[in-house]
C-alpha positions in Angstrom: 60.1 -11.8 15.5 58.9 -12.8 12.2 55.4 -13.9 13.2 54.9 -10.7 15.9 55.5 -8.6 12.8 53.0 -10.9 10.3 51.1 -10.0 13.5 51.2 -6.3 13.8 50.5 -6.0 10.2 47.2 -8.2 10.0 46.0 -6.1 12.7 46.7 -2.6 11.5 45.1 -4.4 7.5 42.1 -5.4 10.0 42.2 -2.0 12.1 42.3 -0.1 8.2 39.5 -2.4 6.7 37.3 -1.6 9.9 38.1 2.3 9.7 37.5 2.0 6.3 34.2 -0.1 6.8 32.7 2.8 9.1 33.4 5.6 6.7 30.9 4.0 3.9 29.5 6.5 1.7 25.8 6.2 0.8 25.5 6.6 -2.5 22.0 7.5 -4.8 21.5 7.9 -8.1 18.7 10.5 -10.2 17.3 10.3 -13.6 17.5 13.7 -15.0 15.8 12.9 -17.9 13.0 11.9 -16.4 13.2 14.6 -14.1 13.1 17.3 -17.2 10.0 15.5 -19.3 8.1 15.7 -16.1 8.9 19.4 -14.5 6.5 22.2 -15.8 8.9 24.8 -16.2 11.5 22.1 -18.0 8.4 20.9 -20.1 8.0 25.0 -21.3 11.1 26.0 -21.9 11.8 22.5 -24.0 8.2 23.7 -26.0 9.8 27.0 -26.4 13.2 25.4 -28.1 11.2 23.5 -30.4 9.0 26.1 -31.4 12.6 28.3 -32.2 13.4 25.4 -34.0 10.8 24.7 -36.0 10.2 28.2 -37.5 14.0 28.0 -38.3 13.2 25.3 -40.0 10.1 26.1 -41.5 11.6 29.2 -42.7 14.6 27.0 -44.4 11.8 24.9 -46.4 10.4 28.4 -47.3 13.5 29.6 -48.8 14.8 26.7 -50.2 11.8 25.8 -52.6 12.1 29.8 -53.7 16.0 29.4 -54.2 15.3 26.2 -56.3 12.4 27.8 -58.1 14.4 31.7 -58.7 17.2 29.6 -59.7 15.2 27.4 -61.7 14.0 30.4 -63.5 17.4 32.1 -63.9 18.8 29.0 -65.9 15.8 29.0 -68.2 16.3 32.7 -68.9 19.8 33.4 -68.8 20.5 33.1 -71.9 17.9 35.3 -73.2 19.1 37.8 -70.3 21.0 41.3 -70.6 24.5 40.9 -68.9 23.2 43.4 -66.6 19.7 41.7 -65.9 22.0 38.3 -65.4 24.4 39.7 -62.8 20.9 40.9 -60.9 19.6 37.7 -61.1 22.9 36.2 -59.8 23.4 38.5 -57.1 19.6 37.5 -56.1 20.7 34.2 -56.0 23.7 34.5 -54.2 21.5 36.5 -51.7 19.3 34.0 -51.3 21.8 31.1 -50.5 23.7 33.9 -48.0 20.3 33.6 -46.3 20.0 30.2 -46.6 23.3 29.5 -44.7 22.4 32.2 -42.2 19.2 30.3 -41.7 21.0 26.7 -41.2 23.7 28.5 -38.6 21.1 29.4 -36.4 20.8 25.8 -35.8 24.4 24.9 -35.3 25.5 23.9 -32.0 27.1 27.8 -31.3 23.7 29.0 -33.3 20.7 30.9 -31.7 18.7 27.7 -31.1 21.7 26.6 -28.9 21.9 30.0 -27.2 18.3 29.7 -26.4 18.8 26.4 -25.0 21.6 27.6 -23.1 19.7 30.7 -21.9 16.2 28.5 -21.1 17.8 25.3 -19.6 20.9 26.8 -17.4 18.5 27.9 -14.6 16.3 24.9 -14.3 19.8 22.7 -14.5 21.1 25.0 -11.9 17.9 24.6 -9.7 18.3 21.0 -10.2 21.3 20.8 -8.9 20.8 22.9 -5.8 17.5 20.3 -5.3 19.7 17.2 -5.4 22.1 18.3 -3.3 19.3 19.3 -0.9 17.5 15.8 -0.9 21.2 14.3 -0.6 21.6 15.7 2.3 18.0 15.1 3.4 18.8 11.3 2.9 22.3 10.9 4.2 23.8 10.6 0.4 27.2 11.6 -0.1 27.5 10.8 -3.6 25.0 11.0 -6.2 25.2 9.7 -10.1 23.0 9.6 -13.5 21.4 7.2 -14.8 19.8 8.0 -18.1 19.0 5.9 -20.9 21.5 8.0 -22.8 24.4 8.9 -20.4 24.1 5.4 -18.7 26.6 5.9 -16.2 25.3 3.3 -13.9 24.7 -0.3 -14.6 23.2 -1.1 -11.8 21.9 0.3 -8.1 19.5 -1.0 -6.0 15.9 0.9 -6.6 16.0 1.9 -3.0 18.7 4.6 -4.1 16.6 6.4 -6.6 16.5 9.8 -5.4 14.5 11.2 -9.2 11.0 11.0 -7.6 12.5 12.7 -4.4 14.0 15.3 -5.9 11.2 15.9 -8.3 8.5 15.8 -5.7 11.1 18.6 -3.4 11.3 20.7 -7.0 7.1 20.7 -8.1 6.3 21.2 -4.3 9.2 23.1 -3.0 9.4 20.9 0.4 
């Protein structure tokens, strides 16, 4: 009895490993990074962030070397100042570095430079989503991962399951 039952179990463990064996999932894996420095329309819109952010910052370097200098200019003066000249000059100043930290929140990660990130990027991540799942299908992939130098999800995968070129060929050609 014992052994028909060791028996019955090594064959259903043999039946499970064989079912299991047939449902194999191929797997592929992109590079979205390089996918977005080599698109046109990701290579633009990436252009167009760094312009924002530049003349953000640009703007900054303005205003700070004019705070420094006004305020420069204030303690030199001050007390040679009215009262009422003095809380103008302050209320400048205070102006100024209001501006200042409106300047530096435009660059926060809820700022206007992250909204126009947001705003530029969504669609082309969108579209490359709908492309990968499109050249997945194409190639029999059930299951595709990232491999970036900076996510590094993956280790390692054969080079034979780099779908990036596919799906960037399929998005710059649209076949």
């Amino acid at each position: 009895m014992k052994k028909n039952l060791i028996a019955i179990l090594s064959i259903l463990l043999l039946s499970g490993t064989m079912l299991f064996a047939q449902k194999s999932v191929k797997i592929g894996y992109i590079d979205s990074q390089t996918i977005l420095t080599q698109l046109p329309e990701a290579i633009k819109a990436q252009g167009d962030i760094q312009a924002a952010v530049d003349k953000v910052k640009g703007q900054i370097d303005s205003l700070g070397q004019v705070y420094q200098q006004t305020l420069q200019d204030y303690q030199k003066q001050a007390n040679m100042m009215t009262d009422a000249k003095k809380k103008e000059a302050q209320q400048k100043i205070m102006g100024m570095e209001q501006d200042y930290n409106n300047l530096r929140a435009k660059l926060d990660a809820n700022g206007e430079v992250a909204q126009m990130n947001q705003k530029l990027m969504k669609p082309i991540i969108d579209k490359i989503k709908k492309t990968v799942e499109e050249v997945a299908k194409q190639e029999g992939v059930g299951l595709v991962l990232e491999k970036s130098d900076q996510l590094q999800t993956i280790w390692y995968a054969e080079p034979t399951m780099d779908l990036t070129y596919k799906v960037l060929d399929k998005m710059k050609t649209g076949k």
